[in-house]
C-alpha positions as CSV (number, residue, x, y, z in Angstrom):
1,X,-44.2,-40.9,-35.6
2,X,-42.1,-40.0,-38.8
3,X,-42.4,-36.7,-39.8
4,X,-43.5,-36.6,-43.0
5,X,-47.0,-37.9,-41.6
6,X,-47.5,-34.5,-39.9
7,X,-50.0,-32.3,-40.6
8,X,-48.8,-29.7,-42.1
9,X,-49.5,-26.4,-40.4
10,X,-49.5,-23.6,-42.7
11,X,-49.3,-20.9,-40.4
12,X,-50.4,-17.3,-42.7
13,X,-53.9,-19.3,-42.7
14,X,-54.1,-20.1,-38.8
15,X,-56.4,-18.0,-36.9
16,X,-55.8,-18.9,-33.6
17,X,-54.6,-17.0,-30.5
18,X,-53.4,-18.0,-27.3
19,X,-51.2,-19.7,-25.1
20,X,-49.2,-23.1,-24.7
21,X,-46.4,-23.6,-22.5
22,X,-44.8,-26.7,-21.0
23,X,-42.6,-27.8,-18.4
24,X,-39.8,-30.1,-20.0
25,X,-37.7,-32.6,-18.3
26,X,-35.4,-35.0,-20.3
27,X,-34.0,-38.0,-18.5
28,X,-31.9,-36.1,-15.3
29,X,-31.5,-33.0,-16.9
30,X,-33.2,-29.8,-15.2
31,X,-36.6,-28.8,-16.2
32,X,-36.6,-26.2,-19.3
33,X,-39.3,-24.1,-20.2
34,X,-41.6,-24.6,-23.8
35,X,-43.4,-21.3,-24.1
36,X,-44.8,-21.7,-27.6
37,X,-44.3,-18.7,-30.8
38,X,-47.1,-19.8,-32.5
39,X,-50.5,-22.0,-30.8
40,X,-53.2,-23.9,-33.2
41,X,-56.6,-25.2,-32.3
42,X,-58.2,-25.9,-35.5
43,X,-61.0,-29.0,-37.2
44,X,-58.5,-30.4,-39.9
45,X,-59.8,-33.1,-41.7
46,X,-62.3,-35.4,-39.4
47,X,-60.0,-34.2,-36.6
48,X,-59.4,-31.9,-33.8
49,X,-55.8,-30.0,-33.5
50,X,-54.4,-28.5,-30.8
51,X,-50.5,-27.2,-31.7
52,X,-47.9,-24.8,-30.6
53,X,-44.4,-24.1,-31.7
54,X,-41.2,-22.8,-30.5
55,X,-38.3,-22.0,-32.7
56,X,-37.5,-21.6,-36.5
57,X,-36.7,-24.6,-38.7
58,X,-35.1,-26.6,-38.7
59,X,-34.8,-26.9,-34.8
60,X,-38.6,-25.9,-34.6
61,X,-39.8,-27.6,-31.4
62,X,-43.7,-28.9,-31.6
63,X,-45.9,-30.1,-28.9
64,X,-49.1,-31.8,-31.0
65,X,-52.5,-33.2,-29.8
66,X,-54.8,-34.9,-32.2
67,X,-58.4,-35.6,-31.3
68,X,-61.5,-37.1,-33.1
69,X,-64.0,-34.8,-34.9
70,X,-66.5,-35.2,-32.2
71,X,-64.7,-35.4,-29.2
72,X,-66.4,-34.1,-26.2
73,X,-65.0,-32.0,-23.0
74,X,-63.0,-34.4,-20.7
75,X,-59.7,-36.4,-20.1
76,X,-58.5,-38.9,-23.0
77,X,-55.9,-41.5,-22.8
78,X,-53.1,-42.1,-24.8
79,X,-53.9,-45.3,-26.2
80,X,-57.5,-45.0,-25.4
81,X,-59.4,-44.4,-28.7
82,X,-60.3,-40.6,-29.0
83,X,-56.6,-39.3,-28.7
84,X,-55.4,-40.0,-31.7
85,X,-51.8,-38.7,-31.7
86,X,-49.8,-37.2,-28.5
87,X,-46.5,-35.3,-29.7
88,X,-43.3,-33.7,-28.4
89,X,-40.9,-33.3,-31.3
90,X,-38.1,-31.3,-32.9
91,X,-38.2,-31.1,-36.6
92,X,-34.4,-30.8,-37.4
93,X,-34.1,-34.1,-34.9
94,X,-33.3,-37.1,-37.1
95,X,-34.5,-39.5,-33.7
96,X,-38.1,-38.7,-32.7
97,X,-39.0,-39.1,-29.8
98,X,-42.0,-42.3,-29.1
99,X,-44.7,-41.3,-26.7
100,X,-45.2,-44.0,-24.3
101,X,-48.2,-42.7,-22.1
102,X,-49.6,-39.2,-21.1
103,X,-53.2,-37.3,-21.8
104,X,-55.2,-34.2,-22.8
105,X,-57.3,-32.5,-20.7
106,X,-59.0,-30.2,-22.0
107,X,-62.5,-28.0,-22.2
108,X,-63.8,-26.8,-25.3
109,X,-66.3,-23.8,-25.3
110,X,-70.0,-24.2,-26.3
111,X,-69.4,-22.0,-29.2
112,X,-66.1,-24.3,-30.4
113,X,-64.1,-21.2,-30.5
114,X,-61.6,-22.0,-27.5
115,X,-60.0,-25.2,-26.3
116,X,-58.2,-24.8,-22.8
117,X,-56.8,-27.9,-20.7
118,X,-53.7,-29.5,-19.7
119,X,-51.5,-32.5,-21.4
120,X,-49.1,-34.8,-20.3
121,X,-46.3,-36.3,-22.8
122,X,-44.1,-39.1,-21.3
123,X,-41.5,-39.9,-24.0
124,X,-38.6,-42.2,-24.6
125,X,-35.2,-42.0,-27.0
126,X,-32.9,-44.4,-26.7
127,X,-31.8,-44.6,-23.4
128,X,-33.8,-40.7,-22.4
129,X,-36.8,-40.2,-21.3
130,X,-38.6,-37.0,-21.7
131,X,-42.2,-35.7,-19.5
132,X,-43.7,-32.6,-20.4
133,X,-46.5,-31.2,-18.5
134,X,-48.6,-28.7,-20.9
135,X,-51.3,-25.8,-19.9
136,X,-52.7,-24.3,-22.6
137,X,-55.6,-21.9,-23.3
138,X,-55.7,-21.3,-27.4
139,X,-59.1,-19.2,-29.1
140,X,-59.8,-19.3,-32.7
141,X,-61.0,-15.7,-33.4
């Protein structure tokens, strides 16, 4: 996805707390760790956001799930109709990185206050590929 479609996430208005951290594998390199600075579960729009960052600009790396307003607890596909958009991406990177399969996971609470799942990204670049595997566990206080 080109980056100027992003949502942009101004972070002095986020309320959120919490975790995200990933497991990173790109093509034979060893795995590296994604322990996000900054996490995001918010209702933007007529969608649902789950977002953490590691980094400062412009090599600010961004794992991104986008979700339907409406969306219930559960598993969604990649491809599959409620997942809208599955991310892994470094801002300063002029080649993004196209997300060939993966999922979200995840459990909201009754209240809506707290999102809390896992995600797989499976990613290819040229001739790389890229898996992540995601926990995360993010409350809006």
């Amino acid at each position: 996805m080109p980056i100027d479609t992003r949502t942009r996430i101004v972070k002095g208005n986020a309320r959120s707390r919490g975790t995200m951290e990933a497991k990173v594998t790109i093509t034979n390199t060893p795995e590296v760790d994604f322990v996000a600075d900054f996490v995001l579960y918010a209702r933007i729009e007529d969608a649902i956001h789950l977002y953490g960052d590691q980094g400062t600009p412009p090599d600010l790396t961004a794992i991104e799930a986008i979700l339907e307003a409406g969306t219930p607890s559960g598993k969604h596909v990649f491809g599959g109709g409620r997942l809208r958009i599955l991310d892994f991406y470094t801002l300063g990177s002029s080649m993004p990185w196209k997300t060939t399969d993966g999922y979200v996971d995840v459990t909201f609470s009754p209240d809506g206050k707290r999102a809390e799942g896992t995600m797989l990204i499976n990613a290819m670049r040229d001739n790389q590929t890229l898996t992540a595997s995601v926990k995360f566990d993010i409350r809006n206080l």
